[in-house]
C-alpha positions as CSV (number, residue, x, y, z in Angstrom):
1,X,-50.3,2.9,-56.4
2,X,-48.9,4.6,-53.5
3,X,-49.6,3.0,-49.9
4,X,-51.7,5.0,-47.3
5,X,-50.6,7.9,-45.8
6,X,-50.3,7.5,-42.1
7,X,-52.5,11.1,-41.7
8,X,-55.1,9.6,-44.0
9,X,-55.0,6.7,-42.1
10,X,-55.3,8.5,-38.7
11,X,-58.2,10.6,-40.2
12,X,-60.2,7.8,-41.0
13,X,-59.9,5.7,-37.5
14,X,-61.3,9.3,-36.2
15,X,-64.3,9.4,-38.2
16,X,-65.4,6.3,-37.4
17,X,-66.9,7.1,-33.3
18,X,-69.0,9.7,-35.4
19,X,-70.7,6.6,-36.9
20,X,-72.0,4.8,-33.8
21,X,-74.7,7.3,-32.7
22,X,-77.0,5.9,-35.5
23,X,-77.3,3.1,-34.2
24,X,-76.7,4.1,-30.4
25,X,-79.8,6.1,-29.9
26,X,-82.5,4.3,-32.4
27,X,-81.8,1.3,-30.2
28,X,-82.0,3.5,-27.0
29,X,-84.8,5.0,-28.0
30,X,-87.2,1.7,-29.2
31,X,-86.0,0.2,-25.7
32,X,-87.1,3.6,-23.6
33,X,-90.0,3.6,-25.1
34,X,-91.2,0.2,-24.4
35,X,-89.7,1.1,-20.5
36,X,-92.0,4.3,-20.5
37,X,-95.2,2.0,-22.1
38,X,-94.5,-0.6,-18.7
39,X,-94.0,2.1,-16.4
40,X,-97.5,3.7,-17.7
41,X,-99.1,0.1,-17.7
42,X,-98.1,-0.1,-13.9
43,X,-99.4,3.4,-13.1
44,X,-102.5,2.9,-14.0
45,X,-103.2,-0.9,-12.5
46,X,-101.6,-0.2,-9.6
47,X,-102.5,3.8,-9.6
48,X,-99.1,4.1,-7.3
49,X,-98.0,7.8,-8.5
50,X,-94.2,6.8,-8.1
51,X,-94.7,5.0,-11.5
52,X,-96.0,7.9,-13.0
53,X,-93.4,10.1,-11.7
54,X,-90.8,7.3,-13.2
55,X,-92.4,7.8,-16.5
56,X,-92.7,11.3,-17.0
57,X,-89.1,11.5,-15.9
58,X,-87.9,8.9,-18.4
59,X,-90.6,10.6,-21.1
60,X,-87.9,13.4,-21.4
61,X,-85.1,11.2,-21.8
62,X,-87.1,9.6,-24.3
63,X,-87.8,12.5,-26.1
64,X,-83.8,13.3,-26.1
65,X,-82.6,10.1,-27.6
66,X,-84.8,10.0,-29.9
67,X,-84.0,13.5,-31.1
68,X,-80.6,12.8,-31.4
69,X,-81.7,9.7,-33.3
70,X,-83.0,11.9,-36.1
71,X,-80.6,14.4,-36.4
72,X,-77.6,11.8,-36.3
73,X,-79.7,9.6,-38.7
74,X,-80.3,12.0,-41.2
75,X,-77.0,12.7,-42.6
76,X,-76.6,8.9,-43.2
77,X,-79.0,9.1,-46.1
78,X,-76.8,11.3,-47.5
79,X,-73.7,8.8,-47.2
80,X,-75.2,6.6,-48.8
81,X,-75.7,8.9,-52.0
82,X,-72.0,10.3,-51.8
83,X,-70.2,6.9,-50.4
84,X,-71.6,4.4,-51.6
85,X,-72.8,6.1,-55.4
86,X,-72.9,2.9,-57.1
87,X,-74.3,0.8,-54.1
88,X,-77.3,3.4,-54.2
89,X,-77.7,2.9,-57.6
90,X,-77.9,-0.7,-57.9
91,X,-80.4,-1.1,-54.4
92,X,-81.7,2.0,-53.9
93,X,-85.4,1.0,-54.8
94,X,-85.1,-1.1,-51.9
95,X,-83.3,0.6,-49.4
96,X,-84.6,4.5,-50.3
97,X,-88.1,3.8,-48.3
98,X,-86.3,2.1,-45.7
99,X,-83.9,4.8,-44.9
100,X,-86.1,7.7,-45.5
């Protein structure tokens, strides 16, 4: 068996930054949301419009993330089919409904 090529090994290191979005923006997006929920629980004791201005503004951020969530989340279903082909197999009872 032949050692690595250094291109193949160089192509690899690249794809791997195209991975960390997944989990970048879910986690973005479940702590922005609990922000916004605050911010919207604070507007309305305090009925200060400054808190309702900070939510609305962080709404569309909100919406952006998560987004970006789904459309960098939903090729991973498809890595784990094409990957991972015998992984899928064995677990993917279990880990089908979880991913989608």
């Amino acid at each position: 068996m032949a050692p690595p090529s250094k291109e193949g090994e160089r192509a690899a290191r690249a794809g791997v930054p195209l991975h960390y979005p997944e989990r970048v923006f879910p986690a973005f997006s479940i702590g922005s949301s609990a922000f916004v929920a605050t911010l919207l629980v604070l507007w309305r004791r305090t009925a200060q419009s400054h808190y309702h201005r900070l939510a609305r503004f962080w709404t569309k951020i909100f919406a952006v993330s998560f987004a970006m969530g789904v459309v960098s989340g939903i090729p991973l279903s498809y890595e784990f089919g094409t990957n991972w082909a015998r992984f899928s197999l064995a677990a993917g009872n279990v880990i089908g409904p979880l991913v989608g």
